[in-house]
C-alpha positions in Angstrom: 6.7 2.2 8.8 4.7 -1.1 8.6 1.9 -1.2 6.3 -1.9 -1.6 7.5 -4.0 -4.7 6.7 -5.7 -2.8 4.0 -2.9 -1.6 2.6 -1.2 -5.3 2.1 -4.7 -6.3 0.7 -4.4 -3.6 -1.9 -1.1 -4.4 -2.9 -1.9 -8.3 -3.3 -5.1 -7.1 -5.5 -2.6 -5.1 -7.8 0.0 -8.2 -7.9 -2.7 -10.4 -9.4 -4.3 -7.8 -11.8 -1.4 -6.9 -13.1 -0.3 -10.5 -13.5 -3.3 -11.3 -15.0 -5.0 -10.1 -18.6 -8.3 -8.9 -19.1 -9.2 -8.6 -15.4 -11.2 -5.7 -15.4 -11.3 -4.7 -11.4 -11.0 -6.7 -8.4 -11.8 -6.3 -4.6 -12.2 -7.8 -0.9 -15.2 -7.8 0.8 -16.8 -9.2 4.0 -19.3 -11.7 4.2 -21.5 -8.5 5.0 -21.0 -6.8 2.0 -18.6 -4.5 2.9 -15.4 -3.4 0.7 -12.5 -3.8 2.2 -9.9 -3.3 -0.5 -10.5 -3.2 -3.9 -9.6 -1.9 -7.3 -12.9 -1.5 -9.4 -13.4 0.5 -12.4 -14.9 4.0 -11.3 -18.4 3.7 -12.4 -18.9 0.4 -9.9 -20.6 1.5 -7.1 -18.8 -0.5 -4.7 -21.1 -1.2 -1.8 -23.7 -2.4 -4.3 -21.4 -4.6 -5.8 -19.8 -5.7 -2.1 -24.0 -6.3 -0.8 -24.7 -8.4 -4.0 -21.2 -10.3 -4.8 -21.6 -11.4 -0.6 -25.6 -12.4 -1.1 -24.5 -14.7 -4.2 -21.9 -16.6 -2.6 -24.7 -16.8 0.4 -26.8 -18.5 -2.1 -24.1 -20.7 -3.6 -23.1 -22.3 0.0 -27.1 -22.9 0.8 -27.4 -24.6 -2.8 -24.2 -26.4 -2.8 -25.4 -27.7 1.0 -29.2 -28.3 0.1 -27.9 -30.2 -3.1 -24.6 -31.8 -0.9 -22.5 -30.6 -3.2 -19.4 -30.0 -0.2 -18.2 -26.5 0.2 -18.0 -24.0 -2.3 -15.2 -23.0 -4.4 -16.2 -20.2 -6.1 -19.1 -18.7 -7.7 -19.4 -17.4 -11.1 -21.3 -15.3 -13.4 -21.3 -15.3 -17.1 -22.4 -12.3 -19.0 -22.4 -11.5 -22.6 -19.3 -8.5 -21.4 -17.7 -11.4 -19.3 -17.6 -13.0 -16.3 -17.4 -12.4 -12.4 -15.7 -15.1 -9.7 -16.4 -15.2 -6.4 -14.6 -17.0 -4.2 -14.2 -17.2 -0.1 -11.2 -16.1 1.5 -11.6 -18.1 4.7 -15.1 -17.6 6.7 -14.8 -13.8 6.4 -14.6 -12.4 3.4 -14.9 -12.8 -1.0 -12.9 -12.0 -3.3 -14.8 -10.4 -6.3 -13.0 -10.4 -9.8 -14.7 -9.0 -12.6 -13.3 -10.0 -16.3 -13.5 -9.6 -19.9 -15.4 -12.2 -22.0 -11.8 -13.2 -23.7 -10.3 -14.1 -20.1 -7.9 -17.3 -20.3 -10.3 -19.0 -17.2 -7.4 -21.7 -16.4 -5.0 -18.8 -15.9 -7.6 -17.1 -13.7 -8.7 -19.6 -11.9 -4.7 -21.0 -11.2 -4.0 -16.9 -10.4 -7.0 -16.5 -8.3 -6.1 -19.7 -6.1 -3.0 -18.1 -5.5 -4.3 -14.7 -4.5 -6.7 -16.6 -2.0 -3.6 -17.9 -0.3 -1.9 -14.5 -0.3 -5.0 -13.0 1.2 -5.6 -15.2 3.7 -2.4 -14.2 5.6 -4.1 -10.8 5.9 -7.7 -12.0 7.7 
């Protein structure tokens, strides 16, 4: 029996967390908001965090192109807890990755680029 698209997603999602420490939860969404896979810690509402995560990487690409700064990369938060990266999978959907403040970012960043790739295949 062949796996779904969402299914694949999830299992790509659970690759990188596990292969990466102090990632707290991860997940897919479309550029609408909308969760399409994800693995986020039970009290995360996750269409909040889909609506918001998708309006701040909105707001990155119109300040990157107001300030011709080229297309963006990723988006980042950092909180006093940690951090969240955003980053675009294609034209349709963000990957949200939520992370402890003692993350290794070079790992992260070098797992996350990889993940990208891996999820790409999928949209």
């Amino acid at each position: 029996m062949s796996q779904s698209t969402a299914q694949r997603m999830q299992a790509t999602l659970r690759t990188f967390q596990s292969n990466t420490p102090d990632v707290e939860g991860v997940a897919v969404a479309s550029t609408d908001g909308l969760i399409m896979a994800g693995l986020l810690p039970a009290e995360i509402e996750e269409d909040r965090v889909g609506a918001m995560c998708a309006a701040l990487v909105a707001l990155g690409e119109r300040s990157s192109d107001e300030l011709s700064r080229g297309d963006v990369r990723q988006v980042y938060v950092k909180g006093v807890n940690g951090y969240v990266v955003l980053m675009n999978i294609g034209n349709d959907a963000v990957l949200i990755t939520i992370t402890s403040e003692s993350v290794k970012l070079g790992l992260l960043f070098l797992e996350l680029k990889r993940t990208v790739q891996d999820l790409q295949k999928y949209l």
